[in-house]
N, C-alpha and C positions, 0 to 999 in steps of 0.2 A: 541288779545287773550293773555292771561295771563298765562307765563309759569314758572317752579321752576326749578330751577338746583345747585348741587353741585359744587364747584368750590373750587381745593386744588391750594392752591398757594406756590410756597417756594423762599425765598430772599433769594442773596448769604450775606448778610451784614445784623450785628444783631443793629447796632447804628440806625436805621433809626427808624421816629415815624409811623411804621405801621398803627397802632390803628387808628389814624387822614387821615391817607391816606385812610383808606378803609373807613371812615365814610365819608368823602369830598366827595370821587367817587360816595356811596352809594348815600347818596343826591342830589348831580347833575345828577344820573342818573333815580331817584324817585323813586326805588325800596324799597323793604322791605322786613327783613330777619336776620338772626345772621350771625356772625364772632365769631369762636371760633379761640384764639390764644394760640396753642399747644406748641410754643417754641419759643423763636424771629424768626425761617426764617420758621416756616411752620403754616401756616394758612391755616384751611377748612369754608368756605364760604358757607350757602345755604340763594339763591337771589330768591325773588319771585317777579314777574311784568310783565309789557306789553313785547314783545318780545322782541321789539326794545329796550327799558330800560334794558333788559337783554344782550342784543350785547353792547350797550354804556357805563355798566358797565365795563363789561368784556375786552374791548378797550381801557378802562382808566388803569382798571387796568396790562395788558398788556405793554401797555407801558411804565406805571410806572410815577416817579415824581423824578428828578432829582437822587439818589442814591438810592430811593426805585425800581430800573428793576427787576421781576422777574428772576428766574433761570430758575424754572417750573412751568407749569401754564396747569390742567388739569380740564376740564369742561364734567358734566357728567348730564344726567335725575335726579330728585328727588323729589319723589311723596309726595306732600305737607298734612303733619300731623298736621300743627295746622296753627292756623291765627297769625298772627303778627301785627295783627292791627295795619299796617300804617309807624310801624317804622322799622329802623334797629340798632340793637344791634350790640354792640363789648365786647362779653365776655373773658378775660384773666383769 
């Protein structure tokens, strides 16, 4: 079953390549959806896919990538407005 959720992330560390890290994740975990990046350490995410692609994102992103660890990392419902045919975006 196919779910969509919000996901605000915030880094304590502004040098890291975000942008790469949440596209890497995004694709290994086959979902589809945008990354808006609001400042270097806060990013709001909405992920659409199979559930489990939605936990193995969120896992990745969790644990992060050598100096990209989150600080905080909140995951919420969010009732999907449009299609995203297939991909995910990272808009700055």
């Amino acid at each position: 079953m196919k779910q969509c959720v919000q996901i605000m992330l915030s880094i304590a560390l502004q040098d890291v390549n975000l942008k790469s890290y949440i596209q890497e994740s995004a694709g290994q975990s086959g979902i589809e959806g945008l990354a808006f990046i609001n400042d270097p350490k806060n990013v709001t995410i909405v992920a659409n896919g199979a559930a489990d692609a939605i936990d193995q994102f969120i896992d990745l992103l969790y644990v992060g990538a050598d100096r990209c660890k989150p600080e905080d990392l909140k995951v919420e419902p969010y009732l999907q407005v449009k299609d995203f045919r297939g991909i995910f975006r990272v808009i700055e």
